[in-house]
KETIBA-349751 format. One record per atom (N, C-alpha, C, O): x, y, z. Coordinates in steps of 0.02 Angstrom, whole numbers, plus 50000, padded with zeros to 5 digits. Example, Ala and Ser with C-alpha at 12.3 -4.5 7.8 and 13.67 -1.06 7.14 Angstrom:
% KETIBA-349751
506604971650390 506154977550390 506604983550390 507124983450423 506424988850354 506844994750357 506455000250394 506705005750402 
This chain:
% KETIBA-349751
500594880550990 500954884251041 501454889151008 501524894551036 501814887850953 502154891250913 502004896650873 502374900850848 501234895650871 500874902550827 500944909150887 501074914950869 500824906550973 500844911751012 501334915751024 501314921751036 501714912751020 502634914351044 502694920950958 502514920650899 503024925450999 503344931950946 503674930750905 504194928250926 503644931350807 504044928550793 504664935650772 505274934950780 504424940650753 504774944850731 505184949250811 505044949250871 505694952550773 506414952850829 506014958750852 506044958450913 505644964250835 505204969150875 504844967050925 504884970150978 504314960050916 503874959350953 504384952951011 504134952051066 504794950651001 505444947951033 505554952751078 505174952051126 505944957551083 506314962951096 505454967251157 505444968651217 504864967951103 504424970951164 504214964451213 504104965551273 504154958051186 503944954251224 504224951751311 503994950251366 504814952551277 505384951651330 505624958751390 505744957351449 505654965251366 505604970951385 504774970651447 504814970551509 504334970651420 503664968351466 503864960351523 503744960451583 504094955851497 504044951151531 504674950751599 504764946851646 504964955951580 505574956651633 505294959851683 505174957751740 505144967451652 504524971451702 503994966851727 503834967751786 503674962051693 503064959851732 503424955251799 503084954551850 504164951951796 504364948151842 504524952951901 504374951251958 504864959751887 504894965551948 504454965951959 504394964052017 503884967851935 503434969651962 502994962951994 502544964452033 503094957051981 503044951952041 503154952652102 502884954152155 503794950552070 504364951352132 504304955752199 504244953452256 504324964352174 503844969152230 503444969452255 503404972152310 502814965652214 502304964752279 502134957652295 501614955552320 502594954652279 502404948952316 502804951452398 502544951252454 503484953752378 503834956652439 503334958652478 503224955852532 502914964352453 502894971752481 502204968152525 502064969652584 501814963052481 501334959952525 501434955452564 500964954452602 501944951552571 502064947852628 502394950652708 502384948652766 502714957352663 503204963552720 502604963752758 502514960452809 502084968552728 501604970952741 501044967952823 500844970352876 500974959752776 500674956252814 500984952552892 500654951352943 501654951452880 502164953452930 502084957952978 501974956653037 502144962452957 502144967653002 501524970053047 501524973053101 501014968053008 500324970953040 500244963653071 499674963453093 500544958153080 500194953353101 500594955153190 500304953853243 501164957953185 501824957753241 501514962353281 501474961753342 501194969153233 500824973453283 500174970553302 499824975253321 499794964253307 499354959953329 499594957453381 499274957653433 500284954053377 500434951953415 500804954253495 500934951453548 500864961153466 501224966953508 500384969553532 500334972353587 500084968953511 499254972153569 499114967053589 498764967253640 499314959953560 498924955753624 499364952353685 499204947653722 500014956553682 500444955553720 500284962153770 500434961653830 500104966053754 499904971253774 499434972553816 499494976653861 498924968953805 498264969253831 498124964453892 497614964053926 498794960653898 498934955953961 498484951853970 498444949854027 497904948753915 497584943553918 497134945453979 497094940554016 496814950654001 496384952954046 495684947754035 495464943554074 495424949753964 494774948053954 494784938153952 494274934953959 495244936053944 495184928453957 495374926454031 495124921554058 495824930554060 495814929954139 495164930254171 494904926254210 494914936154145 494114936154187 493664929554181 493254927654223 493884925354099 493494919254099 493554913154169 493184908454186 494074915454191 494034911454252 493654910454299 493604904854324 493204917254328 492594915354375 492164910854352 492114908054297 491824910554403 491024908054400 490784902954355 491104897754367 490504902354325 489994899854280 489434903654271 489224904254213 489184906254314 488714910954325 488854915454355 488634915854412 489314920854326 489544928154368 489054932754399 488544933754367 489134935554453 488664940154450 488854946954451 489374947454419 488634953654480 488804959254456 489604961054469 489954965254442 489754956654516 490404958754540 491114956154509 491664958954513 490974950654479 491324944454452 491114944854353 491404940454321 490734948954318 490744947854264 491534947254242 492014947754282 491584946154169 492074946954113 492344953354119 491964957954136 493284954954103 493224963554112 493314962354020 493594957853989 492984967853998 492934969453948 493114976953930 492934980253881 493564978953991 493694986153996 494314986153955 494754981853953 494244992553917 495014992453875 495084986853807 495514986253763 494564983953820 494594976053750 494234979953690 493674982353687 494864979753633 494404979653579 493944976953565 493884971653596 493344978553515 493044974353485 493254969453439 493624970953392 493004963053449 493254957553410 493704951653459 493784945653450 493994957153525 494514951553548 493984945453570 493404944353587 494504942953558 494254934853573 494544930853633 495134929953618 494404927753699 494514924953730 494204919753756 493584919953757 494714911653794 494354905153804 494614901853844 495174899953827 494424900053901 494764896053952 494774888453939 494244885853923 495204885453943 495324878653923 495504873553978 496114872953976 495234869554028 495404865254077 495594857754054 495214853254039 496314857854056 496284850454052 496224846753972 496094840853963 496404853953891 496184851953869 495454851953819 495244850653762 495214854853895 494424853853875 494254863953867 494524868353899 493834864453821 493644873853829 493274873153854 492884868453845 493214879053910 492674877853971 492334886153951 491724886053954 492594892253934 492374895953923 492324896953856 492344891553828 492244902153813 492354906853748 491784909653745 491194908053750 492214916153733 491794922553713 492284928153669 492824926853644 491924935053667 492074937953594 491854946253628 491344946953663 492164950053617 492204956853644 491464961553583 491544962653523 490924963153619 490414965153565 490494972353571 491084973553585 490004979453565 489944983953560 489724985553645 489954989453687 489184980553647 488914981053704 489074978453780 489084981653832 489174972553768 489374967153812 489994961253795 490364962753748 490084956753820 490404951253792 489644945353754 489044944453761 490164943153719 489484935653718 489724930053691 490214930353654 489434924353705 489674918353704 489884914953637 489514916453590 490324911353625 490454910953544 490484902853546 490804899353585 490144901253505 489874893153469 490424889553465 490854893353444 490674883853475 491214882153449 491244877253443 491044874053491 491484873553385 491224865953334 491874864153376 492204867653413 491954855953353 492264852953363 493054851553354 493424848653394 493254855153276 493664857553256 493914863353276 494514864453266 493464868553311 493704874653321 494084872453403 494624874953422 493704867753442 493884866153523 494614862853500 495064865553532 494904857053448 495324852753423 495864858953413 496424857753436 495774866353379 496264870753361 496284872653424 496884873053437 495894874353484 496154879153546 496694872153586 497274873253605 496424867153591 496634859853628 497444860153606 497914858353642 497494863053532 498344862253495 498564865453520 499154863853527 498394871853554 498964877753567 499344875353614 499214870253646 500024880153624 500384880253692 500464883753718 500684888553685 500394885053790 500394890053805 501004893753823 501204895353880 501254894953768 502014899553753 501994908853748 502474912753743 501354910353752 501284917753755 501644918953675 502004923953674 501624916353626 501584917753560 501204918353526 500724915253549 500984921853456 500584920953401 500534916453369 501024914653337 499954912753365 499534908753337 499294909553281 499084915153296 499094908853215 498474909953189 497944904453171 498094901153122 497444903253198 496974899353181 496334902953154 496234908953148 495784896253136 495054898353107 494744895653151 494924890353177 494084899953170 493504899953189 492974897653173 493054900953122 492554895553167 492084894853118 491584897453136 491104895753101 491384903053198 490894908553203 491194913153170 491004916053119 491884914053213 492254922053195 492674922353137 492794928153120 492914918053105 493414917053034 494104917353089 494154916853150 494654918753024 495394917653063 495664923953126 495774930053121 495684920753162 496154926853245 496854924853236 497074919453215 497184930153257 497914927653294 497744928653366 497434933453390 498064922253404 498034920653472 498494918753481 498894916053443 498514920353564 499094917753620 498834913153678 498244913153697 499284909453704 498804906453768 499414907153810 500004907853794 499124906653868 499574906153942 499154902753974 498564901053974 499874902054013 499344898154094 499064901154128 499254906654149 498444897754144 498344903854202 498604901854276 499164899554286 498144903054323 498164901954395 497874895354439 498024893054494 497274892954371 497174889054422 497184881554406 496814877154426 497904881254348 498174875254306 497814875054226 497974870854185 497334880254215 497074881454160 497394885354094 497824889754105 497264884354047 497634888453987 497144894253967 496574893153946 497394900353973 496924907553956 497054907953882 497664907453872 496754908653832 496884909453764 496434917353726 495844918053710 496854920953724 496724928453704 496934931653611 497454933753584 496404930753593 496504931553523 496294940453468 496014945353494 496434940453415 496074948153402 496144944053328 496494939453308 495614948453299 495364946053213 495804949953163 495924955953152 496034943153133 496354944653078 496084947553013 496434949852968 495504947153014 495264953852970 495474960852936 495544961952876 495544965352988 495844972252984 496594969152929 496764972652881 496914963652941 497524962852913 497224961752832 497304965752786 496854955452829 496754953052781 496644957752722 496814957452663 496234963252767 495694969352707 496234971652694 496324972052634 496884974552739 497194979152722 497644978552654 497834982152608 497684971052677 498354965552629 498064965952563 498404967352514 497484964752560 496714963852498 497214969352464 497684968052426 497024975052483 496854982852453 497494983452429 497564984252368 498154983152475 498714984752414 498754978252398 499324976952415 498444971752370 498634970252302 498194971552244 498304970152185 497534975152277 497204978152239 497554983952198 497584985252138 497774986452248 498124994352207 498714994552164 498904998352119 499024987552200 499664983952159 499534983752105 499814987552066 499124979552086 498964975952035 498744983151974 498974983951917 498344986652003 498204992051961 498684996351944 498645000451898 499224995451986 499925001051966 500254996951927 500494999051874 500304991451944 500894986851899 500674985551827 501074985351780 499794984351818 499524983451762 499484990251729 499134990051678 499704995151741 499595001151721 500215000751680 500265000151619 500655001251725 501575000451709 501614997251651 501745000551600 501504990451649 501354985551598 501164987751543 501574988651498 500544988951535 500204992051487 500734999251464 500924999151406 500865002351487 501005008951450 501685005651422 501775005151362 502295002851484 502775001751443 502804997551390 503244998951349 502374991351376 502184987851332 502204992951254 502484992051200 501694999451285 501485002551202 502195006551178 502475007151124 502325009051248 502995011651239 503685008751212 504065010151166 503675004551257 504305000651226 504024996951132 504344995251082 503544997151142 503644994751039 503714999151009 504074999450959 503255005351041 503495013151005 504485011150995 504715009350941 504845011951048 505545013251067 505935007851024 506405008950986 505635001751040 506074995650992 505874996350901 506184993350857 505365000450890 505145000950834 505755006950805 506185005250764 505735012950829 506145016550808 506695015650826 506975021050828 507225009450849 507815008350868 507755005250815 508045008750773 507454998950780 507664992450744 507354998550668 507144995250620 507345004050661 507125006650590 507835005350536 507805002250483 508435008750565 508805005450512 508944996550498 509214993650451 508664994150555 508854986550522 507944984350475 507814978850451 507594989150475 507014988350408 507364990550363 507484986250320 507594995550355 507954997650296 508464991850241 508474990250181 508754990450291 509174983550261 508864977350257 509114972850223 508244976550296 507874970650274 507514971150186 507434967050140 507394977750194 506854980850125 507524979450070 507454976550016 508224982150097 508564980850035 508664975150011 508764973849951 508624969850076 508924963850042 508264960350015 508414955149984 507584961550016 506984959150006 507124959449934 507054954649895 507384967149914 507254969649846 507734966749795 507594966049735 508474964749831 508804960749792 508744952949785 509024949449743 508324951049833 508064945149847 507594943149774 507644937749745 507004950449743 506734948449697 506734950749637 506284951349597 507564952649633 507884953449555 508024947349526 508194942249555 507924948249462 507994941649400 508854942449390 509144945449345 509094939649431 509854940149436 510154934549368 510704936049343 509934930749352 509854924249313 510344928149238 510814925249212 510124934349219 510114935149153 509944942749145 509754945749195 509994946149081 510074953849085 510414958449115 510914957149148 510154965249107 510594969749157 510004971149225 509404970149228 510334972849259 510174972049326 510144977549354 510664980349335 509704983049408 509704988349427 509884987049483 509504983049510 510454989249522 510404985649598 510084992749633 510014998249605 509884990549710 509664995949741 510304998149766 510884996049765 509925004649794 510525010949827 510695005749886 510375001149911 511415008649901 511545005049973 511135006650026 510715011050022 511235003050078 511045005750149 511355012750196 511915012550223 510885018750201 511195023050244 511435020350327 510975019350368 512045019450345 512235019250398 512515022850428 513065025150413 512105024450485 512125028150539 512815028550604 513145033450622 512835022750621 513315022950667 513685014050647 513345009250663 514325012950615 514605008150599 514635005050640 514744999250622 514595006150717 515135002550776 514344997950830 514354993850876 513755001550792 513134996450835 513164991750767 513464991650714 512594987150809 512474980050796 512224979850721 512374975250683 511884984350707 511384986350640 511554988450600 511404987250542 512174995150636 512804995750575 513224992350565 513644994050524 513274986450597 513884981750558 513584977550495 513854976150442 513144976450512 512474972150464 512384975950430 512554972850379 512164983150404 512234986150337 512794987850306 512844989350246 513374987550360 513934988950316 514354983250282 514814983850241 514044977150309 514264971150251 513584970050221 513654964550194 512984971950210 512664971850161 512894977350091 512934976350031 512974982450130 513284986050073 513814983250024 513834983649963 514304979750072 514874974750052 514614973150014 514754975749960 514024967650015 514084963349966 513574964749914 513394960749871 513344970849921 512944973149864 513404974749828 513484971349777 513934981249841 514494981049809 514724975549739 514714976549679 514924970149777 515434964649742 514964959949709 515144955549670 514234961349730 513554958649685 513444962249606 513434959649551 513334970849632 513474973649576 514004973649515 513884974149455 514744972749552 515224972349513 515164966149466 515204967349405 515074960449483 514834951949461 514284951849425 514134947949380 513984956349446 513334957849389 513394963249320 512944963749278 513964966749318 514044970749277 514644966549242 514604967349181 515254961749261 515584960049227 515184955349184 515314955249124 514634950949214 514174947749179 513774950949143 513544947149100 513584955549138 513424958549083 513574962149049 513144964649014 514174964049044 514694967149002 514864959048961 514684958348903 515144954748989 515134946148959 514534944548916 514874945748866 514064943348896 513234943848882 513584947648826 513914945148780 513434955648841 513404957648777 513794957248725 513624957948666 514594955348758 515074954048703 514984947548676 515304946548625 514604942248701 514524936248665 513804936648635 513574931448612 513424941948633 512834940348607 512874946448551 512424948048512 513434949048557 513724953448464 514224948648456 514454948248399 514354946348483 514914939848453 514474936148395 514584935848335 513774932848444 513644929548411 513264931048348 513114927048304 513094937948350 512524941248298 513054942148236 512884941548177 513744943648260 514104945348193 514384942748184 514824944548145 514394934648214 514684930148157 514434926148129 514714921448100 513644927548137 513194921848122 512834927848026 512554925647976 513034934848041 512884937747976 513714936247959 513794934447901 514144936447985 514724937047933 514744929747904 514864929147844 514604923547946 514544918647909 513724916147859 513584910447841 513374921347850 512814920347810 513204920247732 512914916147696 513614922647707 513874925247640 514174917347602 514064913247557 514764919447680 514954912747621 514694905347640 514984901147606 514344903447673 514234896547693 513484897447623 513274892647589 513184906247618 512834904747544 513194902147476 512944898947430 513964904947486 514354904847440 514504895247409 514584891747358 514444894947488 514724885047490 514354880347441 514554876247399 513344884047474 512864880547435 512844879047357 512794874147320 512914887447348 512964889247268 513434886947233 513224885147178 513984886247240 514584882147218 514354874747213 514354871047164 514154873647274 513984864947271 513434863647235 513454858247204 512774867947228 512594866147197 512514867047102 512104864447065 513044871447086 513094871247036 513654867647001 513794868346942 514014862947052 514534859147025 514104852547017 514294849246969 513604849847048 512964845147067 512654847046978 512524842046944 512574853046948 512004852746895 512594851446817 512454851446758 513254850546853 513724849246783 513564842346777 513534838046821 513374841846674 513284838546631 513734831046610 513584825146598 514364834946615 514934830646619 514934823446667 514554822446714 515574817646635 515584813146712 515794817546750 516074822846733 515654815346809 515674814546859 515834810046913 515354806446930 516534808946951 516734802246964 516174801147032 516044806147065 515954796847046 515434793747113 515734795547171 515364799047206 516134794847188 516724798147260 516534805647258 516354808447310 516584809747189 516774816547202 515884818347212 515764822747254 515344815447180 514704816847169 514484817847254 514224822547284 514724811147278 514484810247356 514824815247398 514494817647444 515614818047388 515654822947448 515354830447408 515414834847450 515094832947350 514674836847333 514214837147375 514124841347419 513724829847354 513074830347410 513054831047470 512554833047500 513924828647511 513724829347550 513844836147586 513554838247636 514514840047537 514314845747564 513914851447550 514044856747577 513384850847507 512854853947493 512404851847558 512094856247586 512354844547585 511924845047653 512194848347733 511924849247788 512814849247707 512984851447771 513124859447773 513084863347821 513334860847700 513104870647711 512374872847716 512234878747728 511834867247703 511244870247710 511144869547801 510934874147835 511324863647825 511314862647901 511444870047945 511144873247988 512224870847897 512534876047936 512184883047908 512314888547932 511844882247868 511514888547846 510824890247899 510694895547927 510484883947902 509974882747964 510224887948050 510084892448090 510674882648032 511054884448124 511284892548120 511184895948170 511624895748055 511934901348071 511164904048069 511084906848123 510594904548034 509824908948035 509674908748101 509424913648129 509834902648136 509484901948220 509794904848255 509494907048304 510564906548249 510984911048303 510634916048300 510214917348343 510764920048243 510614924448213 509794926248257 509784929848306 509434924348241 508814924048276 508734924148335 508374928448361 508934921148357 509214919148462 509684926248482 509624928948537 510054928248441 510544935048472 510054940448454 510114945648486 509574940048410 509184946748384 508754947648458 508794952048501 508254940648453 507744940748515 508244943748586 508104948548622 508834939148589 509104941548666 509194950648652 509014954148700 509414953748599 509494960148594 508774964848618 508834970848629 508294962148623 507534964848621 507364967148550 506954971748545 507574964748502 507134965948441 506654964748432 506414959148440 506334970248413 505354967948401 505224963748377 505674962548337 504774959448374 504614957248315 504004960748272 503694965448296 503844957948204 503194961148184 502514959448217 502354954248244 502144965048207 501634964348229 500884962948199 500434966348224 500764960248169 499874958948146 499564952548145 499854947148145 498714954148146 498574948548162 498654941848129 498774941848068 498604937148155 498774928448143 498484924048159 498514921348215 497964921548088 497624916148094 498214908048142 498524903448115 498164909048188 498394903148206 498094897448200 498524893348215 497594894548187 497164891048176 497614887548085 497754881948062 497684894648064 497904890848000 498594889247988 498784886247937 499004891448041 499654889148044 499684885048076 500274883548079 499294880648117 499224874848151 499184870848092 499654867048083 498724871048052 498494865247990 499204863347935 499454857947919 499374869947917 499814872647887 500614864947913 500854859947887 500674868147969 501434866048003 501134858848014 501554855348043 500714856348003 500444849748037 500514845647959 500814840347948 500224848947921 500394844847847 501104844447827 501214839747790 501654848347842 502184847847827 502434843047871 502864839147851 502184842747939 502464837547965 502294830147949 502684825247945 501604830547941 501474825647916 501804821847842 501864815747834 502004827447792 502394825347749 503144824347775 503454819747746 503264825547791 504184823747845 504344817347850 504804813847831 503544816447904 503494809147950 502884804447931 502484802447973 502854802647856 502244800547856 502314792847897 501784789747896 502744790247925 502784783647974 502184785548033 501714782248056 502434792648047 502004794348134 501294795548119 501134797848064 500744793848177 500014795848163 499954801648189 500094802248248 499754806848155 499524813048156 498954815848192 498574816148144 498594818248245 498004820148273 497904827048273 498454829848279 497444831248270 497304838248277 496544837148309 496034833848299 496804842148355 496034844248390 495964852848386 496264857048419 495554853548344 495614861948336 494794864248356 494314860448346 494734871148385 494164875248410 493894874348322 494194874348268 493204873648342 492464877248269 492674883448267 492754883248206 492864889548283 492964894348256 493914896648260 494354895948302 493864899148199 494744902448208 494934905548259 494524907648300 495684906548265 495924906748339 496434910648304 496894908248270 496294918248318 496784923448294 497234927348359 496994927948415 497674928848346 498124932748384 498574938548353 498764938548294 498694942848394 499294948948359 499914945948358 499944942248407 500384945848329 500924943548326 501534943848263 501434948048220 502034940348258 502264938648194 502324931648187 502534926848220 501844933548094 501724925248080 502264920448084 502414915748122 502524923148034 503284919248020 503524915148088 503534908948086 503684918048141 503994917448194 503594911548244 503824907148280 502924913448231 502374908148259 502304903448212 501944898748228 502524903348165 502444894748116 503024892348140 503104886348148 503504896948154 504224892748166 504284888548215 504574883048214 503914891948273 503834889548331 503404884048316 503604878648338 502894884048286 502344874848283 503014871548251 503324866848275 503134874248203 503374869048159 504084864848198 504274859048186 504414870148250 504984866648278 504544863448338 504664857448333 504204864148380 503664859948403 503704852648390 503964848748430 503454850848332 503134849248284 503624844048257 503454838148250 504294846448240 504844843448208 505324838748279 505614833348268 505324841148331 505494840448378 505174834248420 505504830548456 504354833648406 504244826248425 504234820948379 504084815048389 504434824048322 504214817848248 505114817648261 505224812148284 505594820548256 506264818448263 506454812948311 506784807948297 506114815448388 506474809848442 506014804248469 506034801348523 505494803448406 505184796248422 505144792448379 505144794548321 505084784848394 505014779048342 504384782048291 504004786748304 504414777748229 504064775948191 503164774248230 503234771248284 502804774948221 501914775548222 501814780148291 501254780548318 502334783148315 501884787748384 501404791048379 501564795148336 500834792248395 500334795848379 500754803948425 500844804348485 500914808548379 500634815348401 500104820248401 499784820448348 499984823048432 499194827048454 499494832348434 500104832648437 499144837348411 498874845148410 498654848548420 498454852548377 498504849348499 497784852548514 497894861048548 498194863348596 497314864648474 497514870548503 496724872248539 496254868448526 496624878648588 496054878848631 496364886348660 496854889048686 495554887848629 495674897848661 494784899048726 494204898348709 494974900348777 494394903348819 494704911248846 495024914948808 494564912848915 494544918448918 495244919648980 495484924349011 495324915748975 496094912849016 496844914548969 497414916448983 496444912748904 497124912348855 497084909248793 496574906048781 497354909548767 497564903448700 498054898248723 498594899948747 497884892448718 498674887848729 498594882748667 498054881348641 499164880248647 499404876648577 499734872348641 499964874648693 499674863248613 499784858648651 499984850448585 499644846048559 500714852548585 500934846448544 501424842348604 501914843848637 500894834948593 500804830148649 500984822848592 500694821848538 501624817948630 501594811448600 501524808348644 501324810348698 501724800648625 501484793248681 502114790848668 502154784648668 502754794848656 503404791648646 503774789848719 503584790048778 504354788048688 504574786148770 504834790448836 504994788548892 504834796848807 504894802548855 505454805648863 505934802748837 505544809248882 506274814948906 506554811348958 506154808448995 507324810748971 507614807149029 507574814549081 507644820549068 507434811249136 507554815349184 508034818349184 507794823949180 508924819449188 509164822049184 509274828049127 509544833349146 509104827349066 508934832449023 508444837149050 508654842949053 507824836349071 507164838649072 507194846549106 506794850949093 507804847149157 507734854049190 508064859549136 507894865449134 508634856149089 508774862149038 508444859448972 508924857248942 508184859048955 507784855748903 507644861148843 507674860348782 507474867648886 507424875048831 508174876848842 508004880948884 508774877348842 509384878148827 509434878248775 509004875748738 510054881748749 510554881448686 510744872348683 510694867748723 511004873048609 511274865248595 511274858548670 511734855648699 510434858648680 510484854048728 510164849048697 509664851448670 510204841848683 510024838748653 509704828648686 510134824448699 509144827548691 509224820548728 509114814848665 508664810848652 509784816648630 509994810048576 510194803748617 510144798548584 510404802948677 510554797448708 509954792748751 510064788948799 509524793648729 508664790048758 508154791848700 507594789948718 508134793848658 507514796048589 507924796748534 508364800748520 507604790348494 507944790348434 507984794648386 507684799748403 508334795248309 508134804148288 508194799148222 508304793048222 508074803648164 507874800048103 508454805248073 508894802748037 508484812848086 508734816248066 509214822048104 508794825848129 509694823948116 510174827348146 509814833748138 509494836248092 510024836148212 509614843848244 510154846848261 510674843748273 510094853148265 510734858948317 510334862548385 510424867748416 509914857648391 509814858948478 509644863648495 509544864448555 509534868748451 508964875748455 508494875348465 508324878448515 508104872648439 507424870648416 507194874048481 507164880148472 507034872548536 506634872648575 506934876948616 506644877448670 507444880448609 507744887948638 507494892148587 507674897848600 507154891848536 506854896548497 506234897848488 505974903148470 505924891248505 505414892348536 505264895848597 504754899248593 505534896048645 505354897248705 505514907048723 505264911148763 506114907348661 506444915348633 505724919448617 505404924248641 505654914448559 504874918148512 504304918148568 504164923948585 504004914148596 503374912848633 503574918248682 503054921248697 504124921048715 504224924848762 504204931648746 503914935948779 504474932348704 504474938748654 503754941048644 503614946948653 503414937448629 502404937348644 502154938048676 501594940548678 502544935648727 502094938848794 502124934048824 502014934748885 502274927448801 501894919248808 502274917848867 502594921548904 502124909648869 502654904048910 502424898748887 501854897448869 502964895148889 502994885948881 503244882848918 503814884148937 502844877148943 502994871648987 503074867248973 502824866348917 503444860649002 503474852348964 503174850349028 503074854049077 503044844849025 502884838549040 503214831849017 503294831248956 503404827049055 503464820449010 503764815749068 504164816349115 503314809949035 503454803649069 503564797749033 503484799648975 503704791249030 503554786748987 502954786348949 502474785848988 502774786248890 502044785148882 501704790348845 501214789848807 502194798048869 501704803148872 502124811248874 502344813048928 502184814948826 502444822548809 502184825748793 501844825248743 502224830548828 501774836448821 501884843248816 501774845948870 502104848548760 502364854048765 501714858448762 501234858248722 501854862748820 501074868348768 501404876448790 501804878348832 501114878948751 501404884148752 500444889948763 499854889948745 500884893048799 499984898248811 500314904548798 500884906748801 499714906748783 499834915448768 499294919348812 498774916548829 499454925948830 498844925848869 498364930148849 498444930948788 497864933748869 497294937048834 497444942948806 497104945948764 498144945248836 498544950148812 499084950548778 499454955448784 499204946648744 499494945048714 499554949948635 500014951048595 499024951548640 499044954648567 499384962048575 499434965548525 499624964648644 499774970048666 500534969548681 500924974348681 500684962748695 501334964248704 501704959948663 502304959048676 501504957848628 501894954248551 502204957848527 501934962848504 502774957048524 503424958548462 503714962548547 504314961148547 503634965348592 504084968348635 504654964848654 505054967548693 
């Protein structure tokens, strides 16, 4: 029932515009046909008041009239109808012809309707079942009998017919045109509120999330003080204070993403400086007291950490900048094998699986950047699972795409991690154990690089079962490094 009903405010607006008209135009001829029938029934009743019930008086002679004593039928329309009634009982009926009078049949029901009347010299209307419906009158007559003088309601009926015939064709006319008309009229009234629907459609499917942002032109408004100009003039509003929020945010963005590009090269120098020191105080010959050896080592492991983390900023602010990457082709096939043996040397505790296509599986791209990505993949399920998990490798190219799919049987991502999971320093150390300390990139650099390709990556994970894959698509080789 809901599919019938209008849903849009045009077909609202014509639906309702027609349905008001279709109730006037009820309304009038139901009037105009009941006025109608009124009136022509009163002038029935005004001729058979008129006609002084002559032709049912005459029913009073005889039984067998003869030339002197017939019916007067002088002055009687055709059709009148008259019936003498004794007691009750109809003793005459007859019917005014062209020629003569003549006798009219009358069932049982029809004698039961003359038997009801009274004889009040009023209009009646009853049915016949020779003649169809009369209006009749009865009186008394003279000789304790009831005279009953009727004329056919016909002439009314046809007339009544015809204007709702003609009604109907004027009103359906009406209907029809204002129908096309009025959507014409509500169409070009409601044009500026399309205008502001289209704008807000269009800001509806901006990537507001991130980047710079083009907003659309405001809405031209016409007259501030109607219904449509108040509605574009706080859309404008808040395109306005949308744009402004969108430009302080990205004016914000770019100063933290040269923030982060130049302090991740200004700290490349000396955190190299840290290594080299440490490790050339590590290759002196001399004692060496055991206290001083261990905070050596240990800060030789932690400027290389921080040497890691400042390359990944560094990397993450380049990609957000739109830096290309390089472009040529890439046995991926062999950087699968490649990143899979290193992992395998990492984690020789975990069982290792590869499922690779019979033929190589090349793409345009930059290598470097695509090993980084398996390998943080890669490093990322051998870090946050126990000892023997089997991880999978399965890469698979048809005509859909390439997709790379590193899948474990560990205990899974907690739900609450799982919706930022590709974030900066997001990390689920509190449910998956780690063997070795991460800076929570990993898989924001992945998702940097794979995008930068053209690609996308999805997770999956439940108890039991993880699943990252990353697809590229058949075009990929076209829009790599953009």
């Amino acid at each position: 029932m809901r599919r019938l009903l209008p849903r849009t405010l045009r077909s609202q607006l014509t639906a309702g515009l027609v349905t008001l008209l279709a109730l006037a135009c009820l309304a009038v001829g139901v009037t105009t046909v009941f006025a109608l029938e009124g009136f022509l029934v009163r002038r029935l009743d005004q001729q058979l008041s008129a006609s002084g019930g002559r032709f049912a008086v005459s029913l009073e002679h005889e039984a067998r009239p003869d030339a002197d004593n017939r019916p007067d039928t002088r002055g009687q329309s055709e059709g009148t109808f008259g019936a003498r009634l004794l007691r009750g009982t109809t003793t005459q009926a007859a019917v005014v012809r062209a020629a003569a009078d003549a006798k009219v049949p009358l069932t049982g029901d029809d004698r039961r309707s003359l038997a009801a009347l009274r004889p009040d010299g009023t209009g009646h209307s009853i049915r016949l079942s020779a003649l169809g419906r009369y209006r009749v009158n009865a009186v008394s007559g003279d000789d304790g009998d009831v005279l009953v003088t009727g004329l056919p309601l016909h002439p009314v009926e046809e007339t009544v017919h015809r204007l709702e015939a003609v009604e109907a064709a004027v009103f359906g006319g009406a209907l029809l045109v204002t129908g096309v008309m009025g959507a014409m009229w509500v169409r070009l009234s409601l044009r500026p509120l399309r205008r502001v629907t289209t704008t807000a459609a269009s800001v509806a499917e901006l990537p507001l999330a991130s980047g710079e942002v083009a907003m659309p032109a405001p809405v031209p408004v016409a007259d501030p003080h109607t219904e449509v100009g108040q509605v574009g003039t706080a859309l404008n509003r808040m395109l306005g204070h949308v744009g402004n929020a969108l430009e302080r945010r990205q004016a914000g963005e770019e100063r933290l993403r040269h923030f982060a590009a130049d302090a991740s090269h200004e700290l490349r120098t000396p955190v190299a400086h840290v290594r080299g020191h440490a490790e050339l105080a590590l290759r002196h010959h001399g004692p060496v007291p055991a206290e001083v050896r261990r905070a050596l080592d240990r800060i030789q492991s932690e400027s290389e950490r921080m040497s890691r983390l400042v390359d990944d900023l560094l990397l993450l602010a380049r990609l957000d900048a739109g830096r290309a990457l390089e472009r040529a082709p890439v046995d991926l096939t062999r950087l699968v094998l490649d990143a899979t043996d290193d992992a395998r040397a990492a984690g020789p505790d975990h069982r290792w699986l590869l499922e690779l296509p019979e033929t190589a599986v090349t793409l345009t791209g930059d290598e470097h950047r695509l090993h980084q990505v398996i390998g943080n993949l890669l490093a990322n399920a051998r870090s946050h699972t126990p000892a023997g998990t089997a991880i999978t490798v399965r890469l698979t190219a048809d005509e859909l795409g390439t997709r790379l799919t590193v899948a474990d049987d560990g205990p899974g991502i907690p739900d609450e991690v799982r919706p930022e999971i590709f974030d900066r320093f997001v990390r689920a150390d509190h449910s998956r154990s780690r063997a070795a300390g991460g800076t929570g990139l990993g898989l924001a650099i992945v998702r940097a690089v794979v995008t930068a390709h053209g690609g996308s990556v999805a997770m999956t994970s439940r108890p039991g079962h993880t699943a990252f894959t990353v697809t590229f698509p058949p075009a990929a080789d076209e829009e790599a490094g953009r």
